[in-house]
N, C-alpha and C positions, 0 to 999 in steps of 0.2 A: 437786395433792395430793387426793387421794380422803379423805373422810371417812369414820368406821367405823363409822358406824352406817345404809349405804345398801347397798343391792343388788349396786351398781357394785363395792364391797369389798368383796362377798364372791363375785364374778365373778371377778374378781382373786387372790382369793387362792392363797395356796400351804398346799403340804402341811404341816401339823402334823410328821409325822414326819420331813421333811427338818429342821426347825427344831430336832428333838427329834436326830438324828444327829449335824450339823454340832453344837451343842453340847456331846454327848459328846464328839468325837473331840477337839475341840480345848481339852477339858478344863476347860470351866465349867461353874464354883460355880454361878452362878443361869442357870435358862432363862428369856430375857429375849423376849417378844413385841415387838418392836419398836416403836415409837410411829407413825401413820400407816401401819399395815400389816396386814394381815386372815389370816390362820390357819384351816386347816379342818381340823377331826379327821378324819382318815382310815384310821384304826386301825378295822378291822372285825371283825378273827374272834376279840373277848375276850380278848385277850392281855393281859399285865402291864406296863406298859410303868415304868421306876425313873425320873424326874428327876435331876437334879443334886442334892448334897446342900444347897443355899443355896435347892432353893425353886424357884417360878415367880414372875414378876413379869410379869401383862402390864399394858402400856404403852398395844399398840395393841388388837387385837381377837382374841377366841379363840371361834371357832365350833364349837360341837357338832350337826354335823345326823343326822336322824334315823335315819343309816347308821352311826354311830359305837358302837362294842360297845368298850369297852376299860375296864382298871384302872388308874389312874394311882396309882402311889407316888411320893409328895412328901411334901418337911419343910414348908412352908409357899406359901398361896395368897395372892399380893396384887393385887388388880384396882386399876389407878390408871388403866386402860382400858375395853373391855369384853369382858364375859363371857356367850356366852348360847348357850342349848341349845333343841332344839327336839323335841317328844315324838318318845322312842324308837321303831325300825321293832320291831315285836312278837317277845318272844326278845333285843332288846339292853336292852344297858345300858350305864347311865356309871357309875363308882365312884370315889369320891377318896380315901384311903387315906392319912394324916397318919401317918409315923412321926419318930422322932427323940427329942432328949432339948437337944440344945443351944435356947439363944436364937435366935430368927430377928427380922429387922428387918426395916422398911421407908425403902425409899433412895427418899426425893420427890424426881419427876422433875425440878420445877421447883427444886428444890434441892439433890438431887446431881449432876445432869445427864450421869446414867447412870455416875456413880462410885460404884461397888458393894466400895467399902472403907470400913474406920476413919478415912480423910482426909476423908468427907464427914460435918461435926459437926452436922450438920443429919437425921442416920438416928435412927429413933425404935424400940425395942425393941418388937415386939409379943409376946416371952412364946414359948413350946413350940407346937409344930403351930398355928400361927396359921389363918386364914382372916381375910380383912383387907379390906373394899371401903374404898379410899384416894381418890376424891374420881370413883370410877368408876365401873361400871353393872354389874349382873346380870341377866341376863334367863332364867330358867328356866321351860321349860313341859313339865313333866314330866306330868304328868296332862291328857289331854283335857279338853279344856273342859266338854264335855255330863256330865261327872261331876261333882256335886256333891261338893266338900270339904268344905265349911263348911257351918254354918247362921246364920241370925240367930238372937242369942238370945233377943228375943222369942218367936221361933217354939218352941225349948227350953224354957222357962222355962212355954211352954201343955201339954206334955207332961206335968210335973210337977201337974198342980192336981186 
């Protein structure tokens, strides 16, 4: 078994948008990232792309690299996996787009054991358009690094005197 957070998986992996068809067609609620398995956005030319209306849950790993331009609309985000993005190629973007009105949950892995019903009394309510890191990873690098974000406030605080 490949681990998800190495090179190897994400050599491995497959297309995002196979994961995102095969879901619709055969008409589930949640898009599930599989648990030990690596995902790569492959969605290029800005398009919309709609979720399932239960959400994404990943499990295993969900890669955004820096060729990924896409919209995603989803009811809800749950990382019990990982999640990570890597600065966009110049001209793209990533967008995540929370709609809906119902409750969404989250189904732990190691307690529903991918039963994504009311049978698992162990699902815990996260609320409207959730974003939810569940015992999982985010790694976003949206901004180059040579760009100053932040400052210390020290440094702030000499501005003012």
């Amino acid at each position: 078994e490949v681990k998800i957070d190495t090179q190897a998986c994400l050599d491995a992996a497959l297309p995002f948008s196979q994961l995102v068809n095969t879901t619709l067609q055969e008409g589930g609620e949640i898009l599930v990232v599989p648990c030990g398995q690596c995902y790569i956005v492959d969605y290029t030319d800005g398009s919309t792309v709609t979720l399932p209306t239960g959400g994404i849950d990943i499990l295993g790993r969900l890669h955004f690299p820096s060729t990924a331009n896409v919209i995603l609309n989803t009811t809800a985000v749950v990382v019990q996996g990982m999640l990570d993005m890597t600065i966009p190629n110049n001209g793209n973007s990533v967008k995540v787009t929370l709609y809906g009105t119902d409750e969404m949950f989250l189904y732990p892995h190691d307690d529903c054991n991918g039963d994504y019903s009311d049978e698992c009394s162990m699902k815990k309510n996260l609320g409207k358009k959730p974003i939810a890191v569940a015992g999982g990873k985010v790694d976003i690098q949206a901004i180059d690094t040579t760009c100053r974000s932040w400052s210390k406030l020290k440094h702030v605080s000499n501005d003012f005197k």
